[in-house]
C-alpha positions, 0 to 999 in steps of 0.5 A: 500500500503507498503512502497518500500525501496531500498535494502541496506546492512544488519546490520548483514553483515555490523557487519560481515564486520565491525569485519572482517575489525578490525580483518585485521587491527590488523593482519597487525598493530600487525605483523608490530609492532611485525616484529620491536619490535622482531627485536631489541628484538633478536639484543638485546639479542644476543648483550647480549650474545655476551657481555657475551662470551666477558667476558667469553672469558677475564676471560679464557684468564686470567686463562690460563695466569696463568697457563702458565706463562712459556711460551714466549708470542707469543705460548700463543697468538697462544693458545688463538686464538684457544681457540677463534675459538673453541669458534666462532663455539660454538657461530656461531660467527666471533670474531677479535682481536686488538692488543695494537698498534691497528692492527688486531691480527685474523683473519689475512685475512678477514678484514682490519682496514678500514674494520673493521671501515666501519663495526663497522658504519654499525652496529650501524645504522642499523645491518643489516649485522652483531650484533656487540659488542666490548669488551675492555680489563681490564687485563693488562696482557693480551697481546691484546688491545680489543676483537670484536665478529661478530655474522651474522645477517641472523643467528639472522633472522632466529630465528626471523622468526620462531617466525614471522611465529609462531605469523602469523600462531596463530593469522590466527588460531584465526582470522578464529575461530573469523570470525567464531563466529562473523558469530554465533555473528552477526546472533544472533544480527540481529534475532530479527531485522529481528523479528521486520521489519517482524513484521512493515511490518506485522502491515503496511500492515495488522494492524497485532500484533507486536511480541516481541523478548526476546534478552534481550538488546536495541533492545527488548526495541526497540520492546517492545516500538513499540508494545506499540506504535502500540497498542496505535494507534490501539487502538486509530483508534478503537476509532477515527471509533467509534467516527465518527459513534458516531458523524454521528449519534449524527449529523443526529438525531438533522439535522432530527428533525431540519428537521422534525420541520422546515418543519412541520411549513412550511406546517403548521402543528405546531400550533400557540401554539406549535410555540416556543416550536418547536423553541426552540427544533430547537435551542436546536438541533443547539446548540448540532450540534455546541458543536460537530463541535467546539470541533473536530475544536478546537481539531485540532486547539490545535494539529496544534498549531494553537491557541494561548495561552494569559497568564495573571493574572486573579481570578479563581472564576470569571472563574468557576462562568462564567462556572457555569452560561453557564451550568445553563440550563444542570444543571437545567434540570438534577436538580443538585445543584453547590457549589462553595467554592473558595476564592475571591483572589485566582488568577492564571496565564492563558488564561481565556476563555480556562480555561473557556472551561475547567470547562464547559467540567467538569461541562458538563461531571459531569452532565451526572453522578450526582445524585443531586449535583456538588462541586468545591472545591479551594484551595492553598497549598504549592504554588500550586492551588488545583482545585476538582471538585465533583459529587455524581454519581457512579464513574468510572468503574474499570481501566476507570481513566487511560483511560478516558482522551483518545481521543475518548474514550466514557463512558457509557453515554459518549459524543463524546469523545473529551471533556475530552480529550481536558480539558486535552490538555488545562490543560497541556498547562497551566503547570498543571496536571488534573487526574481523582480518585474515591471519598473516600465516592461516585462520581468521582473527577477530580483534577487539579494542578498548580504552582502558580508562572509564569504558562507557556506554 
């Protein structure tokens, strides 16, 4: 049965509409910034200007004082107020002048001084009617106090909104090539996000491979991790099935014979003398029966944390040489030697009857494999604890060491499956590493690490 999600936005319409967003509110931010900041550029500018024909216009008064020195002063005012005029309509400008005592000399109508005063008040508030500059007169010989040029702001506007409407008109020209390729961009990014849900909704429903986009970015990480993750799981319930039909038929071969024996001695066809051997393969087969069901138990119980951990301080020899003991009968029968080398006080923070558990797995595993010897070799280096333990078997099959502590897994004259896997759990709880190496000379080796010091969970 898939899984039913509600219908949201796609992360490539999203990345569209989050771009186009950005886009308006640049257009806006930019067109208002650009509206104030082009405004008091130009007004600047054309302040400037008129700063400048203010000066101009001093230094031509100037010069036609000198060549007109003849002349009484009320034809050579008359003169310069022409020359004034033909200098406004150059500039598209209004220019008023003030005489010594302070009155308006031109334009004679048009202004008045409160006029004049509300004007000047205006300007240095907002401009909005006209730019205003001021320009006092430094020649004395001049027969006019100041000089005020009127420049109106409507001219100045309209320069101001052909660069206004230029700046809109680009900037929407790029706004829609930008829309353009963020359609491109975000078709691009979202290709192998759909690769990738296409594919989860492949192995959800049919178990089906994962495909792996090439984009070269986070998202084929992404992919690349959940094809690892759907293999491993793959692979992981490939094994799981062949650990059950493995463990129903480890179960059902001992339940027959225990079966078969129990009602033999029922109806009375074992013999007096054939009674305890019966017996003991009665007990054998339950102990067999009980070895499998306490490993998937206490797997489920180390998943679920379920069992707790008691660290204390204990001598690693008297744990393995109890291991040891326990596995007597398993060595006995495959006529196997164990050599324990270990120091007396070489001790260890851990749970004992766990890490018990962990040298029966080993033992246990070892003697499938071994020809006529098992070693356990102790040792301390560099403040950790350096456990081998050693058979003399063939070792592990090319690639097997990468593999065999996978759950499940099941050697050639493998077990259930579980032992390995639990040693490892239980070695890792402790703080330490355990892998598995092919012996230099023959056998395998299983190595076990460490720390000496505050081993914790």
């Amino acid at each position: 049965m898939g899984i039913k999600l509600k219908r949201k936005k796609a992360i490539n319409k999203r990345i569209l509409f989050s771009f186009i967003l950005v886009l308006v509110m640049s257009f806006l931010i930019t067109t208002v910034i650009y509206s104030g900041l082009s405004k008091r550029v130009i007004i600047n500018e054309t302040r400037s200007d008129l700063r400048l024909a203010a000066e101009t216009a001093e230094t031509r008064f100037v010069e036609f004082l000198e060549r007109s020195d003849n002349q009484n002063s009320r034809i050579r005012g008359v003169k310069m107020i022409a020359d004034l005029e033909l200098s406004n309509n150059i500039l598209s400008s209004n220019t008023i002048v003030i005489g010594n005592d302070g009155n308006i000399v031109y334009p004679k109508q048009g202004f008045d001084r409160e006029q004049l005063e509300t004007l000047r008040e205006k300007a240095l508030i907002d401009d909005e009617q006209y730019v205003f500059y001021q320009h006092t007169f430094t020649n004395e010989d001049i027969p006019f106090k100041s000089l005020i040029i009127l420049k109106q702001f409507n001219d100045v506007k309209r320069y101001r909104n052909i660069g206004l409407f230029s700046f809109l008109v680009s900037f929407g020209i790029g706004i829609i090539i930008a829309i353009m390729m963020s359609i491109i961009i975000s078709q691009k990014i979202y290709k192998p996000i759909k690769v990738l849900k296409k594919s989860m909704e492949g192995y959800m429903s049919e178990k089906s491979s994962v495909e792996v986009y090439k984009s070269n970015d986070e998202i084929e990480e992404l992919a690349i991790m959940f094809k690892a993750l759907t293999d491993q799981a793959s692979r992981l319930d490939t094994r799981q099935k062949q650990f059950f039909q493995n463990s129903s038929h480890e179960l059902k071969t001992p339940l027959m014979s225990i079966q078969g024996y129990v009602e033999a001695i029922k109806d009375g066809i074992i013999s007096e003398d054939e009674m305890d051997n019966s017996l003991d393969i009665i007990i054998s087969e339950t102990q067999r029966l009980k070895h499998i069901v306490d490993d998937v138990i206490y797997l489920s119980k180390i998943d679920n944390l379920e069992d707790e951990f008691v660290l204390k301080k204990h001598s690693i020899k008297p744990i393995i040489e109890n291991a040891i003991s326990v596995t007597i009968p398993l060595l006995q029968a495959n006529h196997l030697e164990m050599v324990l080398n270990c120091e007396e006080d070489i001790e260890l923070t851990c749970d004992y009857d766990k890490m018990k558990r962990v040298f029966i797995n080993l033992i246990g595993n070892g003697s499938r494999y071994a020809k006529s010897k098992m070693v356990i070799n102790v040792n301390v280096h560099e403040s950790h604890l350096i456990i081998d333990v050693i058979d003399d078997g063939k070792g592990f099959e090319y690639g097997q060491e990468d593999t065999i502590f996978d759950r499940f897994y099941k050697g050639k004259n493998g077990g259930s499956g579980i032992g390995l896997s639990l040693t490892k759990e239980i070695v890792e709880k402790h703080g330490g590493t355990i892998k598995a190496i092919n012996h230099m000379n023959y056998g395998a080796i299983f190595k076990l690490e460490f720390k000496m010091k505050d081993t914790t969970l």
